[in-house]
Phi, psi and omega in degrees: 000332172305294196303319165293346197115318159342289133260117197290329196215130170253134165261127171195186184209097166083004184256338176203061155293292193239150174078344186253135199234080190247072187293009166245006153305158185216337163277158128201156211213075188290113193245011171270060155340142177193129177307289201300071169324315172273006176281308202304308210304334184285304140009260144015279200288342190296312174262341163317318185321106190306133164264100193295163186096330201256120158263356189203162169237164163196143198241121136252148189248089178270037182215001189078005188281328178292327168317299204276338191239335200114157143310141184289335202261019156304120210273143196229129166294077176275165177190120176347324197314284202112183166262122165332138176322158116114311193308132164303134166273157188241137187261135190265030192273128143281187209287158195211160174196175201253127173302129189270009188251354176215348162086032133316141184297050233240152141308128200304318196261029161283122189193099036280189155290138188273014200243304181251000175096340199321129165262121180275128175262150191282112150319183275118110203243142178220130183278119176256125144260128187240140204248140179189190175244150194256167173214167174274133188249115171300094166337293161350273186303335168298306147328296173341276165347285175304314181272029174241306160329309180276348188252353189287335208279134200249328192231138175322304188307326177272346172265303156355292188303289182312340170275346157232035160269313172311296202107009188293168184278144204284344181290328191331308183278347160292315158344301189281330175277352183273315215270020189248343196103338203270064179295355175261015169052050177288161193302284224257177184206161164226000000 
């Protein structure tokens, strides 16, 4: 019924990401985050597909995945190799920002926009001079520092910040509530 017309608008999750093949959607409306470049592009790819009739798709992204990955129609260095176990992928998405007159996904240094023509002015960035002494930062005193930080934190929500501010493993914060005794991961602790 999508694929006729039939049905206007589908909801779904993780059910036709991958494998579905409907070139006459012409929306998406990505509410799903993802790490994961082939996921977006499969994401993506779902309203791109040519169609006759369909002169266009159109992806609202409420989630940043165009932000994190790019343009789908970004030319990309793939390869066979893989990445080392263990190695951070690094991402080759160039930098991508939102037009504010039509709100499209453009390349940063597009300019005008290439979808409604809008010309974007150019900020104007002023250099703050601070007047100060540079100091040598001790590991030691640094470790300190984190770990006073983390015993300061009172509430899951706030140990929470500190595990993404960090880059930590989504376990952490339980981690840190077991070794306190607060094995029901309750707001507040003592």
């Amino acid at each position: 019924d999508l694929g006729t017309g039939q049905l206007k608008v589908l909801t779904s999750c993780d059910i036709i990401s991958e494998g579905t093949d409907i070139p006459s959607v012409t929306g998406a409306i990505l509410l799903r985050p993802t790490d994961s470049l082939g996921l977006h592009l499969q994401q993506v790819g779902r309203v791109l597909r040519p169609c006759p009739g369909k002169p266009h798709a159109i992806v609202n992204d409420h989630v940043g995945n165009t932000l994190r990955h790019g343009l789908p129609t970004d030319p990309r260095d793939w390869s066979l190799e893989g990445r080392p176990k263990g190695q951070k992928r690094q991402s080759d998405a160039p930098p991508v920002r939102i037009c504010p007159a039509c709100f499209s996904a453009i390349p940063s240094a597009a300019n005008p926009c290439p979808e409604c023509g809008h010309e974007v002015e150019q900020a104007r960035r002023e250099l703050k001079v601070v007047e100060g002494d540079l100091q040598e930062l001790q590991a030691a005193a640094i470790a300190r520092q984190r770990r006073v930080q983390v015993g300061q934190a009172r509430t899951r929500e706030e140990l929470e910040t500190i595990r993404l501010e960090r880059g930590y493993s989504r376990g952490w914060t339980d981690h840190i509530l077991r070794a306190r005794g607060n094995r029901h991961g309750g707001t507040a602790f003592g």
